[in-house]
N, C-alpha and C positions, 0 to 999 in steps of 0.2 A: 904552820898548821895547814894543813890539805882541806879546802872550801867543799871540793868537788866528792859526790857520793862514788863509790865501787861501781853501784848498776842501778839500773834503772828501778828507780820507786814502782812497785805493782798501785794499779789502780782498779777498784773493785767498785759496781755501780749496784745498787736496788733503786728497784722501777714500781712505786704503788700505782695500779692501775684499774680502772671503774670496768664493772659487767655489769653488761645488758643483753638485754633479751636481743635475738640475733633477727624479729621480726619488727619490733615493736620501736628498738630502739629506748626503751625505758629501763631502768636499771631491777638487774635481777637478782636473784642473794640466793647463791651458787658456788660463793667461792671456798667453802669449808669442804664442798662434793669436790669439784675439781682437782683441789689438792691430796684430797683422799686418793684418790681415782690414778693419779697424776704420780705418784708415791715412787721414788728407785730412782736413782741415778744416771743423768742424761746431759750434764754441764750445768744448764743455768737450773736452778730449783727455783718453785712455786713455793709460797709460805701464804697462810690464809692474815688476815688483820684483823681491823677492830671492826670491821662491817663486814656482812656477807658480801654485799656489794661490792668488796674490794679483793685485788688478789695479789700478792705481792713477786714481782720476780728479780732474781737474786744471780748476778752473773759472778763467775769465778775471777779470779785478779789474772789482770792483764797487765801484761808491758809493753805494748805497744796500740798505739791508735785503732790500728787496723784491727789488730785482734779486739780491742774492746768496741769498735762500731759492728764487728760480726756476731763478736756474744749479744750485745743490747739487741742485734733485729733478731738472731735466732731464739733470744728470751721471749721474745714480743710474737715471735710467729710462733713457738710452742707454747703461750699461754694461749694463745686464741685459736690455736685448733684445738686444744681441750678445754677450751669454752664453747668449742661451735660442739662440741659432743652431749653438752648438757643446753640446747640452743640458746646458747650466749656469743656475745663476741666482746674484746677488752678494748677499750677506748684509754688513750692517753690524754684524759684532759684532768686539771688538778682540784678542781670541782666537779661536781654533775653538773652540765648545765640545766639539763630536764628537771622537773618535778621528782621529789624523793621522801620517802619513807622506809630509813635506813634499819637494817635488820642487825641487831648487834650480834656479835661472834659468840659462840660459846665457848665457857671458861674461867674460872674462877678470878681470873686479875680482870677481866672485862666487864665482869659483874659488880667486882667490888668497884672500878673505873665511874659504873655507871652510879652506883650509889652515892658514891662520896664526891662527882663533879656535876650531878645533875643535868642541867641543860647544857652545859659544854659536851658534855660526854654523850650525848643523846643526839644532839647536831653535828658532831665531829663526824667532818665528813670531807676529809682533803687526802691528796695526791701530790708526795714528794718525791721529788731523785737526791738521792743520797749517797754520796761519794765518798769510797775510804781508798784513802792513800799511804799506802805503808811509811811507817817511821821507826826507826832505830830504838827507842827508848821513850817512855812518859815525859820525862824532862826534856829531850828533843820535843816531844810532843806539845806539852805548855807551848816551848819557847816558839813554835810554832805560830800553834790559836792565839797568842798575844800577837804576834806581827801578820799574821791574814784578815784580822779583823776588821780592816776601814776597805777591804778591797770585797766583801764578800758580799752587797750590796749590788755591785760585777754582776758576780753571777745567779742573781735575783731575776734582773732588769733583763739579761738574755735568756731567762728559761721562761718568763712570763706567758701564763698555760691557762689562765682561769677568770676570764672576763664576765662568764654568766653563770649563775648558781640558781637553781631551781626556778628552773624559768623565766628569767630576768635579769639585764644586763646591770650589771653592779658599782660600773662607773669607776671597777680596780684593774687594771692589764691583773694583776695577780690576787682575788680577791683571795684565795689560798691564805696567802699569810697574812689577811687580817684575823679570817677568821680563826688561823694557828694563836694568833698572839693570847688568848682567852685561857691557853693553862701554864701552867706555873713554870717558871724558869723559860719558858718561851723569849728568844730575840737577842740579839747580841750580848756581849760580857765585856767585863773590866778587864786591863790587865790585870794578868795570874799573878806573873812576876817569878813563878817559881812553881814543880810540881806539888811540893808539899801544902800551899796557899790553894790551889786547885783542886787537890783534896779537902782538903778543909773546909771550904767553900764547899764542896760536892757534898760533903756529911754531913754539916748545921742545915743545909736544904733539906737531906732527908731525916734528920732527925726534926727537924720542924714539922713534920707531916703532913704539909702542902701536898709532898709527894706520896707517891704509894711506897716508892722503892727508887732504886738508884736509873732505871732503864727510863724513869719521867723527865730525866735530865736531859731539855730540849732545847738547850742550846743552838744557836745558829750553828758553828761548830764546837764538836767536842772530844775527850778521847774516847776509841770505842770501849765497849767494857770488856766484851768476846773475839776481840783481834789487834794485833798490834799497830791500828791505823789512828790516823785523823780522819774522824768523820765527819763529812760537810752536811748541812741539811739544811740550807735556805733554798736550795733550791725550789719550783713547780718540777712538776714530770714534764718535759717538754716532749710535743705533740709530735718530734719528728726525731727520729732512730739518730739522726746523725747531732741534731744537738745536744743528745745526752752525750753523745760521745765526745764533742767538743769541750762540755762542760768537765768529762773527766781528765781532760789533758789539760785543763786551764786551774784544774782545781790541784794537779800535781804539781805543774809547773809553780803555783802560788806556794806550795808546802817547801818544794825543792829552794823554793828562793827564800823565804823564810827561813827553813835550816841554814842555810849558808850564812844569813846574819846571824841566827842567834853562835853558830859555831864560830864567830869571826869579834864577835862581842857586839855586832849593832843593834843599839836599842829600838823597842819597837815604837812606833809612833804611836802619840798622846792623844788620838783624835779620843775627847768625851765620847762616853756612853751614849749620854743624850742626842750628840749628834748622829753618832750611828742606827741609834733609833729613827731619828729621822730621816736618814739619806736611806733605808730598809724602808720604811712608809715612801718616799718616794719613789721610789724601785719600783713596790708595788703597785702605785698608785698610776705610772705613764709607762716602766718597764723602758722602752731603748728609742721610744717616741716623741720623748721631750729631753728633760735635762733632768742630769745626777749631780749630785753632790760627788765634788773632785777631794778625793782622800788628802791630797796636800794641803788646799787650800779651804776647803771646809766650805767652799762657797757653790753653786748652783751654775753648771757647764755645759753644754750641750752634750747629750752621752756617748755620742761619738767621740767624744775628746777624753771623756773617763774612762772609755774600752779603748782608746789609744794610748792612754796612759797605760793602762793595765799591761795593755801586752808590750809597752817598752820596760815593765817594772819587772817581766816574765822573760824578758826576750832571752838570757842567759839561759835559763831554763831550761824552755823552750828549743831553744840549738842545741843543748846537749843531751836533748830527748830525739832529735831529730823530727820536733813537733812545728816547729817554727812558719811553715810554709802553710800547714792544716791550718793553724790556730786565726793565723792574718786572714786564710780564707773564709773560714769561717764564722768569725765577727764579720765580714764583711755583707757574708750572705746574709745573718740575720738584719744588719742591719739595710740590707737591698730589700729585701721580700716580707720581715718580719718575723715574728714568733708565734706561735700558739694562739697567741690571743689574738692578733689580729688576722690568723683565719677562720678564728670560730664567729667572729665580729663580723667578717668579708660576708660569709654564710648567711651568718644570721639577716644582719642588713637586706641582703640580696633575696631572700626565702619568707623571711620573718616566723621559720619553723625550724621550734627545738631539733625536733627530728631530724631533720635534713643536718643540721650541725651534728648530732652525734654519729650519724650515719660518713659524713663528710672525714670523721676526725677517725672513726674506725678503718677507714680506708690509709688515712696518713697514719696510722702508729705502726701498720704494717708495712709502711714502705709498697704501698699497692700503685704508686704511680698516680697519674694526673687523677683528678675522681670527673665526672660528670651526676649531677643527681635528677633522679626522676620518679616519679609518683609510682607506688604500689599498682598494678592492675585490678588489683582486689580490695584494697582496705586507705588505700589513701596513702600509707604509711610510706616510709621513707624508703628508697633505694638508693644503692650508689654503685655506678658502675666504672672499671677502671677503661681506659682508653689510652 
């Protein structure tokens, strides 16, 4: 039997991402006009979400690195010149960190969302990257999300995007997915074991009515319902173009190696639920700053040693993507300089003003180069200049 696929898995990213006012820096709720406005065909598409405040951008599948780190900046630089048109501009952080009073989308499933979840559905107010990576069939697909599961905590801890939430530092590198875990079916799974079991499972949830419909299925990952991917979705939105891109090549490499066992009969590893519960709480909680839970050994490791594991568990992959030399480099860089979080934190610390954070982090979504910040002439308000 043949391990290796024909061609390269397409890898396809959406980017949920915060507007704000392009003076003020506070978030604005614009993004149902933008997309309106924004409408026709141009590669990466705009989709509006559950908040005006949010806008979603949506790059087409790639197969290779390069081309998906050029779709993720060209997504992020044409959603933000059609938010500088409505004066806004799009920040990649996975929280607001400013003060917010969130405008819900209009729509009949967002209204019924908001009735029937209350205050979950009233505070929901997060920013994911979401990775689909083509699969062959459902049943390659299960046997996939059974054997990626103890690894996707990974790519948690490296996308870590959301340390302060409405004005206040939260004490999560990923405050994101605590606040995720509050609706239903949110956080890792058991093994499937089989597509028919993962069905099954999928319809007792909706027929329970926890959910609205089958698109509540918020699984860490899952299969898509409208492509023939695995969709990954623990991620933050990371703050910076190129780690989304990393996360896409790590998230296929993780899928490509997974098929290959379940295609060869290797079973997927037993790590409990519970524990994957908790090595996700840790992710969240220090992100690539302290120590993870090592998928092998179920115990607490420094996370350098769990993203080293990772990419020798990928390295096959990884070489026959011709990703192998990116992906080393770029776990390395995150873990040199950091993530997300620890430049919204750098900022914050150094300023002690939201502002200058979000202003700081509009500059990195765009890939704007170093930033410098400094005071409004007029209003006090934040500036940031590149250099």
């Amino acid at each position: 039997m043949t391990t290796e696929r024909a061609a390269l898995r397409t890898i396809g990213v959406e980017e949920e991402l915060v507007l704000v006012d392009a003076e003020t820096m506070r978030p604005r709720a614009v993004g149902p006009a933008i997309v309106a406005a924004a409408a026709g065909p141009s590669g990466s598409s705009l989709e509006a979400e559950m908040k005006q405040e949010q806008i979603e951008v949506i790059s087409p599948p790639s197969a290779t690195h390069a081309e998906l780190l050029d779709w993720v900046r060209r997504g992020r630089r044409r959603a933000d010149a059609e938010a500088l048109r409505h004066g806004a501009r799009v920040v990649a952080t996975a929280t607001s960190p400013g003060a917010l009073s969130a405008s819900l989308a209009h729509g009949d499933r967002y209204s019924r969302m908001a009735e029937r979840y209350g205050i979950v559905a009233r505070d929901q107010f997060t920013c994911g990257l979401h990775v689909h990576v083509a699969i062959d069939s459902p049943e390659e697909g299960v046997g996939v999300l059974d054997r990626i599961r103890c690894w996707l905590p990974s790519l948690l801890a490296l996308s870590t995007n959301s340390p302060l939430c409405h004005g206040a530092e939260t004490g999560y590198r990923s405050y994101r997915y605590q606040t995720w875990g509050r609706w239903p079916t949110s956080g890792p799974t058991e093994v499937f074991g089989g597509v028919e079991r993962y069905r099954n499972i999928v319809a007792a949830l909706v027929a329970s009515e926890a959910l609205l419909d089958e698109g509540m299925i918020y699984f860490d990952a899952r299969l898509s319902r409208n492509h023939p991917t695995v969709e990954i979705r623990i991620a933050d939105v990371p703050l910076y173009a190129e780690d989304a891109s990393l996360l896409g090549i790590l998230a296929r490499a993780l899928v490509e190696t997974a098929a290959i066992e379940w295609r060869t009969g290797t079973p997927p590893p037993t790590v409990p639920t519970p524990v994957l519960v908790a090595a996700s709480w840790i992710a969240s909680k220090d992100g690539v700053t302290g120590s993870l839970i090592d998928p092998h050994s179920s115990s607490r490791v420094p996370a350098a040693h769990v993203l080293e594991s990772l990419l020798d568990h990928v390295g096959v992959a990884l070489a026959l993507s011709g990703d192998a030399a990116v992906a080393v480099d770029g776990v390395a860089r995150i873990l040199a300089r950091g993530t997300g979080a620890d430049r919204q934190m750098t900022v914050w610390r150094r300023s002690g003003d939201i502002g200058q954070v979000v202003a700081d982090a509009a500059l990195a979504t765009i890939d704007a180069g170093a930033a410098r910040l400094r005071p409004s002439a007029t209003d006090g308000g934040p500036r940031v200049a590149a250099v």
